[in-house]
TORGU-444703 format. One line per field, with one value per atom (N, C-alpha, C, CB): residue number from 1; atom name; x, y negated, z negated. Coordinates in steps of 0.02 Angstrom, whole numbers. Atoms other than C-alpha are relative to their C-alpha. Last residue first. Glycine has a CB too. Example, Ala and Ser with C-alpha at 12.3 -4.5 7.8 and 13.67 -1.06 7.14 Angstrom:
pos	2 | 2 | 2 | 2 | 1 | 1 | 1 | 1
site	N | CA | C | CB | N | CA | C | CB
east	-42 | 684 | -39 | 20 | 45 | 615 | 45 | -50
north	59 | 53 | -55 | -23 | 59 | 225 | -60 | -1
up	3 | -357 | -37 | 71 | 0 | -390 | 0 | -62
END
This chain:
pos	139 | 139 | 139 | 139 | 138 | 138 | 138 | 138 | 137 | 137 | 137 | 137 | 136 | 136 | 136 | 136 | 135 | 135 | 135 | 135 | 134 | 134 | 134 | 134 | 133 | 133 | 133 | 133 | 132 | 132 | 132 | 132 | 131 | 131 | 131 | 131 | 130 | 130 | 130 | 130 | 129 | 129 | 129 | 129 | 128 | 128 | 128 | 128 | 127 | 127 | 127 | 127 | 126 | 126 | 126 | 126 | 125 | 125 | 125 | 125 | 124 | 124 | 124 | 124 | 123 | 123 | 123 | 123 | 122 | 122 | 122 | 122 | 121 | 121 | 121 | 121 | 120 | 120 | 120 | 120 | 119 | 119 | 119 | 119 | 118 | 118 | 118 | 118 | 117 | 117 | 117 | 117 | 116 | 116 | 116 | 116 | 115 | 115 | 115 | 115 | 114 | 114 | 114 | 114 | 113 | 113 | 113 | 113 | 112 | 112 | 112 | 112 | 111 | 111 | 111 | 111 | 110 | 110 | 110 | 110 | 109 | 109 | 109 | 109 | 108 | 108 | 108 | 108 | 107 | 107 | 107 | 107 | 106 | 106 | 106 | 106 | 105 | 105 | 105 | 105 | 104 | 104 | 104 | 104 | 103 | 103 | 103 | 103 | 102 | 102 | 102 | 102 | 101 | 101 | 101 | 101 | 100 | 100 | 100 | 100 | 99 | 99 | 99 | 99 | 98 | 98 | 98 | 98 | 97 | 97 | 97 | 97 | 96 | 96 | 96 | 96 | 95 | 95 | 95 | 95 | 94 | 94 | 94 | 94 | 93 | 93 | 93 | 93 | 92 | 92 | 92 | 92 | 91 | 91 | 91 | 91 | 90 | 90 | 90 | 90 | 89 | 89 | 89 | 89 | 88 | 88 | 88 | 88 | 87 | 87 | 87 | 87 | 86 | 86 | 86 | 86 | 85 | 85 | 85 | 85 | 84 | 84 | 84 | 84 | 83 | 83 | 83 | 83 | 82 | 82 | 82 | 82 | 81 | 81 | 81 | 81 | 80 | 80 | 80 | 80 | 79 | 79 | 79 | 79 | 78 | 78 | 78 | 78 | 77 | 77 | 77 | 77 | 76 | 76 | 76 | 76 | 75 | 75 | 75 | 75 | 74 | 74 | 74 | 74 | 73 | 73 | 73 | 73 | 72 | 72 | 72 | 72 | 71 | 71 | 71 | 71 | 70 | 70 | 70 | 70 | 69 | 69 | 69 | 69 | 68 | 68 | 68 | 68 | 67 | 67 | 67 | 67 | 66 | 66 | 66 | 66 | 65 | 65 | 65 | 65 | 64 | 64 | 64 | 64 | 63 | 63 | 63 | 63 | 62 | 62 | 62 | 62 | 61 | 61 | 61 | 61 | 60 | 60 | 60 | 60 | 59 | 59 | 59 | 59 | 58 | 58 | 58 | 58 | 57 | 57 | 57 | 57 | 56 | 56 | 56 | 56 | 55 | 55 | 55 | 55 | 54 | 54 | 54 | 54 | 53 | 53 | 53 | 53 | 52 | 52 | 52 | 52 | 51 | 51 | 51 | 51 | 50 | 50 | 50 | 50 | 49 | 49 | 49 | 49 | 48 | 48 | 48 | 48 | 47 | 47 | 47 | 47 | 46 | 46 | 46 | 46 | 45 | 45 | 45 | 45 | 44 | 44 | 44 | 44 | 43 | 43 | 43 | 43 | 42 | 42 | 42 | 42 | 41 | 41 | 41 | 41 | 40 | 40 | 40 | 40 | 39 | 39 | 39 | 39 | 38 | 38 | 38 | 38 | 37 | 37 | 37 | 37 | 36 | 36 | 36 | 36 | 35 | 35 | 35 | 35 | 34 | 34 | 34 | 34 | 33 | 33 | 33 | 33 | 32 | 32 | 32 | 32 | 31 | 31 | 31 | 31 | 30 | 30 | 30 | 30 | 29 | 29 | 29 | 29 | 28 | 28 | 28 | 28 | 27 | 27 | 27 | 27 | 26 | 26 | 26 | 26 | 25 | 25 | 25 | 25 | 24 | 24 | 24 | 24 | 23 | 23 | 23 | 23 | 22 | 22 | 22 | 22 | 21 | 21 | 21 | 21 | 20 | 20 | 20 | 20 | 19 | 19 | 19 | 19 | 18 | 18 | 18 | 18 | 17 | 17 | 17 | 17 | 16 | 16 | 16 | 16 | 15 | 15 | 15 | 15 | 14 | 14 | 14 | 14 | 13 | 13 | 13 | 13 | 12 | 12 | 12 | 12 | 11 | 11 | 11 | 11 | 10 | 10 | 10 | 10 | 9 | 9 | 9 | 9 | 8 | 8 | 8 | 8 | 7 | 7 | 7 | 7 | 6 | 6 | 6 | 6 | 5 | 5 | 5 | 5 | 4 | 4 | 4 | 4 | 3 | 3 | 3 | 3 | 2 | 2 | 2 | 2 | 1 | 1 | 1 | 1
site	N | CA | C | CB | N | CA | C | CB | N | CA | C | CB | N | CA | C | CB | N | CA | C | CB | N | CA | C | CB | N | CA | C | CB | N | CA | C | CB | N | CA | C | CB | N | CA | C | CB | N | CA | C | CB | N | CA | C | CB | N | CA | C | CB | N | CA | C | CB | N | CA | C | CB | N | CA | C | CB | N | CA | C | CB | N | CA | C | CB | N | CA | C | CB | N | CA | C | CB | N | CA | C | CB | N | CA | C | CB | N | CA | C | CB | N | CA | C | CB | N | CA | C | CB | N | CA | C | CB | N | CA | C | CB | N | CA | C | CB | N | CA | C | CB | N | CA | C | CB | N | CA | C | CB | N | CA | C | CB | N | CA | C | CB | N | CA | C | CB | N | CA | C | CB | N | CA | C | CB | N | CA | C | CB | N | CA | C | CB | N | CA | C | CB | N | CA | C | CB | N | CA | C | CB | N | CA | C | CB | N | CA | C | CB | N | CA | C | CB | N | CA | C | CB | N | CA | C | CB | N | CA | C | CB | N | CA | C | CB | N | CA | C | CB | N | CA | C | CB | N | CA | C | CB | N | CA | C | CB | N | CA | C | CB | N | CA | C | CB | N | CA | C | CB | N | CA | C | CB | N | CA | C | CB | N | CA | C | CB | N | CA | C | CB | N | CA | C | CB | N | CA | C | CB | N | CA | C | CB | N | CA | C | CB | N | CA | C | CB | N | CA | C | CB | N | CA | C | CB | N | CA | C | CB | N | CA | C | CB | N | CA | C | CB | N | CA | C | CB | N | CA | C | CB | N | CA | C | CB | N | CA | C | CB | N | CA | C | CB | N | CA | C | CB | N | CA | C | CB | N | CA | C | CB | N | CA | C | CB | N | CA | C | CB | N | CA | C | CB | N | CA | C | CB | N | CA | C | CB | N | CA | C | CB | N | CA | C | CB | N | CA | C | CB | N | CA | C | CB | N | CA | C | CB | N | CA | C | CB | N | CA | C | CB | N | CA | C | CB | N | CA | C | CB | N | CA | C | CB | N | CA | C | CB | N | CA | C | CB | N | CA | C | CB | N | CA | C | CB | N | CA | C | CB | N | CA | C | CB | N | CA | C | CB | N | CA | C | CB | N | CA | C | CB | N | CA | C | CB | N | CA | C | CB | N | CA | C | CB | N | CA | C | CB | N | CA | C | CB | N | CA | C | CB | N | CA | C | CB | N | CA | C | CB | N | CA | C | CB | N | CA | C | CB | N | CA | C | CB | N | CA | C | CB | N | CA | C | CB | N | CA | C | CB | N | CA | C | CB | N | CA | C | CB | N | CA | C | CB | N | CA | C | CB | N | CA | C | CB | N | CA | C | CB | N | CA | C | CB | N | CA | C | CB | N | CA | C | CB | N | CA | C | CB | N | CA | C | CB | N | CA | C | CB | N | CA | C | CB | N | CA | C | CB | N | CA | C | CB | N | CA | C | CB | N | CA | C | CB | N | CA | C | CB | N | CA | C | CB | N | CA | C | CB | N | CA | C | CB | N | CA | C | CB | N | CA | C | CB | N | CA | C | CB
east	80 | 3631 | 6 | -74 | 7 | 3814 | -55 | 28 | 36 | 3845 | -19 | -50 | -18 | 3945 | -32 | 60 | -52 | 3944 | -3 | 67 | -40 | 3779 | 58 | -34 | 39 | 3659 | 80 | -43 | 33 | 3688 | -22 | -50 | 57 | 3736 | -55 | 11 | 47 | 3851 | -72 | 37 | 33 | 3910 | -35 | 52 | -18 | 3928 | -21 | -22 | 51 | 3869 | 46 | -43 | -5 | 3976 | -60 | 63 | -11 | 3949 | 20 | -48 | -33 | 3946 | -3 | 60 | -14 | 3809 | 36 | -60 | -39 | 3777 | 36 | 67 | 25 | 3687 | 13 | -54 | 63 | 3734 | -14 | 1 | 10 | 3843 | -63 | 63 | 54 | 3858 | -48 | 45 | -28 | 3967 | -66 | 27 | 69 | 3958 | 18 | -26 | 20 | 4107 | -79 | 27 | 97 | 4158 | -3 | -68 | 34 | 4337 | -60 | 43 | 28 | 4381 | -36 | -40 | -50 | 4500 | -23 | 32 | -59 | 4379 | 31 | -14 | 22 | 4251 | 37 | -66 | -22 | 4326 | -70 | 51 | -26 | 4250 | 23 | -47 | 5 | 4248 | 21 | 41 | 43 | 4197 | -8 | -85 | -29 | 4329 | -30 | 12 | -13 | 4237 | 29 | -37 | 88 | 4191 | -17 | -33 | 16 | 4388 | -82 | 6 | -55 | 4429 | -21 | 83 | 29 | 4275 | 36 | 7 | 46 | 4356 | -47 | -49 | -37 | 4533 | -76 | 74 | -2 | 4445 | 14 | 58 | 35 | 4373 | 4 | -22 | 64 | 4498 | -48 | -51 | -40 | 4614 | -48 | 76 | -4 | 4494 | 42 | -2 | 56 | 4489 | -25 | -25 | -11 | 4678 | -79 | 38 | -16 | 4614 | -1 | -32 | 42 | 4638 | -13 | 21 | -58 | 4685 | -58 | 79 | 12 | 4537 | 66 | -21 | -35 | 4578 | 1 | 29 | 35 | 4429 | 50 | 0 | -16 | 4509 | -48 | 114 | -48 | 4462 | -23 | 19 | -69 | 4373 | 24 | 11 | -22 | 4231 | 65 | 10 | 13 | 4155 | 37 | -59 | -70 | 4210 | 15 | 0 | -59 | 4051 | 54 | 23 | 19 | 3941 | 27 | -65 | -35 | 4028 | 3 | 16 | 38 | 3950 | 67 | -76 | -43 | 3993 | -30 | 31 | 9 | 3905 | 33 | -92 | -75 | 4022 | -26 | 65 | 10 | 3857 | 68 | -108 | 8 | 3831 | 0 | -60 | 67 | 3858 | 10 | -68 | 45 | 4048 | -71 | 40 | -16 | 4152 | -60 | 22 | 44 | 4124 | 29 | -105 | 13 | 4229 | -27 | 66 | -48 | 4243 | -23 | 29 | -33 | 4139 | 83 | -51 | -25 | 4029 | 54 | 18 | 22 | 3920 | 74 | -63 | -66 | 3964 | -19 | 120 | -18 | 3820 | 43 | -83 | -19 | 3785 | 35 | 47 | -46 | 3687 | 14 | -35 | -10 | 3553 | 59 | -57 | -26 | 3547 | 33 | 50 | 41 | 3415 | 38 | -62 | 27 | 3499 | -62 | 62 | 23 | 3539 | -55 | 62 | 67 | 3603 | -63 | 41 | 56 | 3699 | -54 | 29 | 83 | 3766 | -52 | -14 | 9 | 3961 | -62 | 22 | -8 | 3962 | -31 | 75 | 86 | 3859 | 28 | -17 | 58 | 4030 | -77 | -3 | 7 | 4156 | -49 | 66 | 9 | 4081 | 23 | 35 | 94 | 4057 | -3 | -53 | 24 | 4269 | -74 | 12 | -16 | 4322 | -30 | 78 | 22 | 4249 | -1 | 16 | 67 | 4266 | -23 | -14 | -5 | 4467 | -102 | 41 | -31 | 4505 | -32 | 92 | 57 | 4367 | 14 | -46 | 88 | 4458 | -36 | -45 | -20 | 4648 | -89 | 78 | -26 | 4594 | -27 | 84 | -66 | 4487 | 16 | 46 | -45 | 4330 | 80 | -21 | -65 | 4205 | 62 | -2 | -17 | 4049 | 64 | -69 | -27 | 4016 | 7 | -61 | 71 | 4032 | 8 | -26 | 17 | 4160 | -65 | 0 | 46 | 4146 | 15 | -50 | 79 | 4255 | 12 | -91 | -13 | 4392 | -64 | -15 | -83 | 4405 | 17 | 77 | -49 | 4221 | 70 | -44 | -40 | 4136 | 34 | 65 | -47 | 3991 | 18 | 1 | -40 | 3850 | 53 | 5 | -26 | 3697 | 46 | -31 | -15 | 3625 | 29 | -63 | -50 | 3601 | 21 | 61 | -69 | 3505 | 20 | 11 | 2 | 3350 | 84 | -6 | -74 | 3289 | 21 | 31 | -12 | 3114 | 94 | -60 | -43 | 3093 | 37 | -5 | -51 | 3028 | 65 | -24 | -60 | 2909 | 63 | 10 | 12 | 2734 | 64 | -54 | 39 | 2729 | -11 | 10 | 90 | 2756 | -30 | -26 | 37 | 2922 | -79 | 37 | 17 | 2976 | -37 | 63
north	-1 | 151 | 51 | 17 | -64 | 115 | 5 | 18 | 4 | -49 | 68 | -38 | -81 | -78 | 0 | 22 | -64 | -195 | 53 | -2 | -39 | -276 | 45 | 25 | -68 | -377 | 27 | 75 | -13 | -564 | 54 | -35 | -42 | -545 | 3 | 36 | 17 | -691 | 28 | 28 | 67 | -722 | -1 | -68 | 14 | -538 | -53 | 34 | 34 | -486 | -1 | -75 | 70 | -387 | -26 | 2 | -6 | -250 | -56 | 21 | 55 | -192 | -12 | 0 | 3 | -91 | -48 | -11 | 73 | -60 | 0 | -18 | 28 | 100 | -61 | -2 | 49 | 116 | -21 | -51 | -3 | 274 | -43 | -24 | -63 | 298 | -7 | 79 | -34 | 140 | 39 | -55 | -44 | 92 | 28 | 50 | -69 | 12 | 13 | -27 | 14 | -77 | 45 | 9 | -58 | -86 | -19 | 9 | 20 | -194 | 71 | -60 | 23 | -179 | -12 | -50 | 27 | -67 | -19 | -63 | 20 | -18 | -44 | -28 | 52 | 94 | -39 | 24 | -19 | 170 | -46 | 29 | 47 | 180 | 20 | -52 | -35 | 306 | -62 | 28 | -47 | 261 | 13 | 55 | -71 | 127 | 8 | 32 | -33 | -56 | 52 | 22 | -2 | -113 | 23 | -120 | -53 | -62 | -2 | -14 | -73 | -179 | 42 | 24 | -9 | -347 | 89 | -80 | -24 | -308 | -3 | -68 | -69 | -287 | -6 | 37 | -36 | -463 | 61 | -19 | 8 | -567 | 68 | -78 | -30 | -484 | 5 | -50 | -69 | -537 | 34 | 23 | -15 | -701 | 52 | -25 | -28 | -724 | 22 | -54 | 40 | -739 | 18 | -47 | 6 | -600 | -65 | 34 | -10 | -642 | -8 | -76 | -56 | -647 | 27 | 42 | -32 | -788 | 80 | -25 | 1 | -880 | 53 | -96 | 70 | -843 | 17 | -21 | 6 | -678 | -56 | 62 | -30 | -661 | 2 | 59 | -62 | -803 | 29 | -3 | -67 | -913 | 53 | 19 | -3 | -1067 | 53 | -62 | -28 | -1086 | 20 | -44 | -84 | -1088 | 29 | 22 | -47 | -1263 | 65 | -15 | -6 | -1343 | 31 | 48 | -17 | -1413 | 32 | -65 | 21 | -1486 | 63 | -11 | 4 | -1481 | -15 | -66 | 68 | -1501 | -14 | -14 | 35 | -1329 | -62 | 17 | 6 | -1245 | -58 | -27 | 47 | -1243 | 31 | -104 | 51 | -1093 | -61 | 26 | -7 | -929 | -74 | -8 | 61 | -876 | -7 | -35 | 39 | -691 | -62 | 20 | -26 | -570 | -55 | 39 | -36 | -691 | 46 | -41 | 46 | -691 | -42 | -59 | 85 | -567 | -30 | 23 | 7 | -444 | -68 | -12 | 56 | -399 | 13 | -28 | 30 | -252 | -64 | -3 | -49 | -161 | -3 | 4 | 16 | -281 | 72 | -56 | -36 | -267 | -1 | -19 | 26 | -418 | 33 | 14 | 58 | -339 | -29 | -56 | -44 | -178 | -54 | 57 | -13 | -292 | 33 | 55 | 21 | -401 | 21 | -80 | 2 | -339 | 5 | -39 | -69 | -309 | 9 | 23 | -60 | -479 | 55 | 38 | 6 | -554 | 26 | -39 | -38 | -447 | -27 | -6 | -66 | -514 | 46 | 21 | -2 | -699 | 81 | -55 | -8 | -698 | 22 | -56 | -48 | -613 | -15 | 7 | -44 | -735 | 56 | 6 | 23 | -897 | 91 | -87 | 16 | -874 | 24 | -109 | -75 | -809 | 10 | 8 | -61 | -953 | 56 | 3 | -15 | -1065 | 41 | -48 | -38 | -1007 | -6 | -57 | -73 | -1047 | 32 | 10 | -15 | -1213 | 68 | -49 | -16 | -1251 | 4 | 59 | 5 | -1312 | -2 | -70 | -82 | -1243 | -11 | 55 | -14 | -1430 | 85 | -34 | -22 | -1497 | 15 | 71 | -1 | -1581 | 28 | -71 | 31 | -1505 | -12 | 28 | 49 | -1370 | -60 | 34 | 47 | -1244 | -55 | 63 | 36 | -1122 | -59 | 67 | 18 | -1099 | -34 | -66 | 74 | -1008 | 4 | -11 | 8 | -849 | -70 | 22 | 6 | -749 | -43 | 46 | 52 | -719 | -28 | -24 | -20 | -549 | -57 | 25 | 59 | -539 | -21 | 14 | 13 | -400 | -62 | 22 | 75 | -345 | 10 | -73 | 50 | -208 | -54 | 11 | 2 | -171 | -20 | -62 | -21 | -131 | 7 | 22 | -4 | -288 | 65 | -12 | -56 | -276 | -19 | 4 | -41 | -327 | 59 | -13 | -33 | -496 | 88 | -39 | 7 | -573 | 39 | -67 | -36 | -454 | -18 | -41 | -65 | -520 | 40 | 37
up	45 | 1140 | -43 | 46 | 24 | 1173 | -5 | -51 | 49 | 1298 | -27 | 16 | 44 | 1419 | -35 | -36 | -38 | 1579 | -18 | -4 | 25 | 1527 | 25 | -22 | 35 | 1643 | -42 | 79 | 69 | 1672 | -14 | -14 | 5 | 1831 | -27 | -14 | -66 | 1876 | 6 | 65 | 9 | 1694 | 67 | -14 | -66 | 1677 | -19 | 63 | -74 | 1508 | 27 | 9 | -37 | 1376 | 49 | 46 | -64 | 1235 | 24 | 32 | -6 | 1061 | 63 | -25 | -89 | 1002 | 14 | 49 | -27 | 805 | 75 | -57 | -60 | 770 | 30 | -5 | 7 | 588 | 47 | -36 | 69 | 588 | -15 | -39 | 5 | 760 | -67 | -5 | 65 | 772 | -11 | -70 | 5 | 962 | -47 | 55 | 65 | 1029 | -9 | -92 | 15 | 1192 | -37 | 64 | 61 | 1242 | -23 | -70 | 45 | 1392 | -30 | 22 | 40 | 1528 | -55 | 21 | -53 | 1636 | -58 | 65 | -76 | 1531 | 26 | 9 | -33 | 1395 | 24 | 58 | -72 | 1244 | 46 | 36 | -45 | 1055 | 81 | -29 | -55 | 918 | 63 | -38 | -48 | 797 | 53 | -21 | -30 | 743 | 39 | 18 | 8 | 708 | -31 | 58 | 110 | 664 | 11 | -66 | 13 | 860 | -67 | 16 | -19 | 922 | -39 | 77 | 43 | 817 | 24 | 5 | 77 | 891 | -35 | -45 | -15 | 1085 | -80 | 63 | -8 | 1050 | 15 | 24 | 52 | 985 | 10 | 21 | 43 | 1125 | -88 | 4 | 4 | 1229 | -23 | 41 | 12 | 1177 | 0 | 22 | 60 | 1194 | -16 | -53 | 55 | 1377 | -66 | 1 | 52 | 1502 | -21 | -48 | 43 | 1682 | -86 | 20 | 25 | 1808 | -45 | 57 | -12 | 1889 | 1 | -26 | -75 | 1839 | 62 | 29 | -19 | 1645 | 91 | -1 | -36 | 1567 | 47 | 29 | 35 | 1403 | 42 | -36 | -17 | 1479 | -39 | 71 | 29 | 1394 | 19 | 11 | 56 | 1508 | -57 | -43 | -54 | 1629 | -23 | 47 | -3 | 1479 | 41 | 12 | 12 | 1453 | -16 | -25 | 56 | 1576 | -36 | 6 | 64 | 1754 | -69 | -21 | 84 | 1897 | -34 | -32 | 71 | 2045 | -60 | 6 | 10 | 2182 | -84 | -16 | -64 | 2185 | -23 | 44 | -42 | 2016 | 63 | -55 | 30 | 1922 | 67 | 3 | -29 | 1947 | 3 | 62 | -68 | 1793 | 55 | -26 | -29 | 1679 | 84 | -9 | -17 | 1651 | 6 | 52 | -20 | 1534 | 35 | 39 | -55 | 1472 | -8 | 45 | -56 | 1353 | 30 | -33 | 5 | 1211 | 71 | 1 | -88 | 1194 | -3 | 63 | -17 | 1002 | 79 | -59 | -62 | 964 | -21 | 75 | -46 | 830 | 50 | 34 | -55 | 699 | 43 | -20 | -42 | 573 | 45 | 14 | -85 | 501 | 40 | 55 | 41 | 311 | 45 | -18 | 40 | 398 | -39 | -76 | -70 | 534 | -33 | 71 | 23 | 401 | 45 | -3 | 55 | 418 | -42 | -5 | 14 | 600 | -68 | 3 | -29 | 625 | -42 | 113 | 33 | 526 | -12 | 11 | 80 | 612 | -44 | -44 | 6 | 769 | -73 | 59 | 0 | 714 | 12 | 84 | 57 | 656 | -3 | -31 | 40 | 812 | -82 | 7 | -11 | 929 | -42 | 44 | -2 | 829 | 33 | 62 | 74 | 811 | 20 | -35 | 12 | 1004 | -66 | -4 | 4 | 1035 | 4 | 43 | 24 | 935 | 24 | 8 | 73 | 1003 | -31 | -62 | -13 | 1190 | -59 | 6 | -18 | 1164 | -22 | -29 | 58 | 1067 | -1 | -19 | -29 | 1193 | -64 | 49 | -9 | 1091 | 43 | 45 | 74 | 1021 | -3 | -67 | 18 | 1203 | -80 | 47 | 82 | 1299 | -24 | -30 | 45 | 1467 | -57 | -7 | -27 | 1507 | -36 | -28 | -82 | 1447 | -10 | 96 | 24 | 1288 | 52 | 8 | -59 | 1299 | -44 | 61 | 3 | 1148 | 69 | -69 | -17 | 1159 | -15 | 54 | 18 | 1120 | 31 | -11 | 5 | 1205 | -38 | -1 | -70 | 1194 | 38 | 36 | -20 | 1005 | 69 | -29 | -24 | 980 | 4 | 59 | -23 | 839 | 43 | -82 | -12 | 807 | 14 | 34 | -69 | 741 | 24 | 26 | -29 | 581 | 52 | -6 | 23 | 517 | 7 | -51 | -28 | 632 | -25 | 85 | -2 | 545 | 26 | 26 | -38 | 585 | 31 | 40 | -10 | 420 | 43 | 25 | 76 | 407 | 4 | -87 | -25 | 591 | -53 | 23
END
C-alpha cells in the first residue's frame, strides 16, 4: 500500500474465522481451539492495529451455517460463535472477553458485544454466514 501511494488508507479484515466442527481442514480446530485461536488473533490485530493501519476486524460467522444443496460440506460452515442451534459456543465467550479488554466504550447486538475503541479507531464486529453483511460494527 506504501508503493502505491495509500499507506494511509485503512485497512479491514472482514473475513476472520476457525471451525470447531466439519470437514478436516487446517482451520477445523475444534471447540476449545477456536475459543483459543479467536481471542488470541483479536488481541493480537488489537495490539498491531497502529503498525497495520487497521481500522476493523469482522469475525466470520456469527452462527454456523447447514451444509449446501447436495450435503457438500466445508469448514466455513463451522465458524460460527453459536452452534446451528443457536446456543453459544465457548467461542463467544473468547470473543466477547477479547472486545471487553479493547474498551470501555462497548455495545450490545443482541447476545454479542461489539467494541469500538475511540482512541485508535479500531472496529470490532460480526458477519452473518447467510448475509454476509455486518451485525455491528462502530465507525
Amino acid at each position: 500500500m506504501r508503493r502505491r501511494g495509500d499507506a494511509r488508507k485503512p485497512v479491514w479484515i472482514t473475513e476472520l474465522g476457525w471451525a470447531s466442527d466439519g470437514p478436516p481442514s487446517e482451520f477445523t480446530v475444534g471447540a476449545a481451539g477456536q475459543a483459543a485461536h479467536v481471542e488470541d488473533a483479536l488481541r493480537a490485530l488489537a495490539g498491531a492495529r497502529a503498525r497495520l493501519g487497521l481500522r476493523g476486524v469482522i469475525y466470520f460467522g456469527w452462527r454456523d451455517g447447514l451444509p449446501y444443496e447436495g450435503g457438500r460440506d466445508f469448514w466455513g460452515l463451522h465458524t460460527g460463535l453459536l452452534d446451528l442451534r443457536g446456543r453459544p459456543k465457548p467461542a463467544l465467550a473468547s470473543f466477547e472477553a477479547a472486545v471487553r479488554g479493547l474498551s470501555a466504550f462497548g455495545r450490545s447486538a443482541g447476545s454479542c458485544a461489539c467494541s469500538g475503541d475511540s482512541a485508535s479507531g479500531l472496529a470490532l464486529g460480526l458477519r452473518t454466514s447467510k448475509l454476509g453483511l455486518p451485525l455491528s460494527t462502530n465507525q
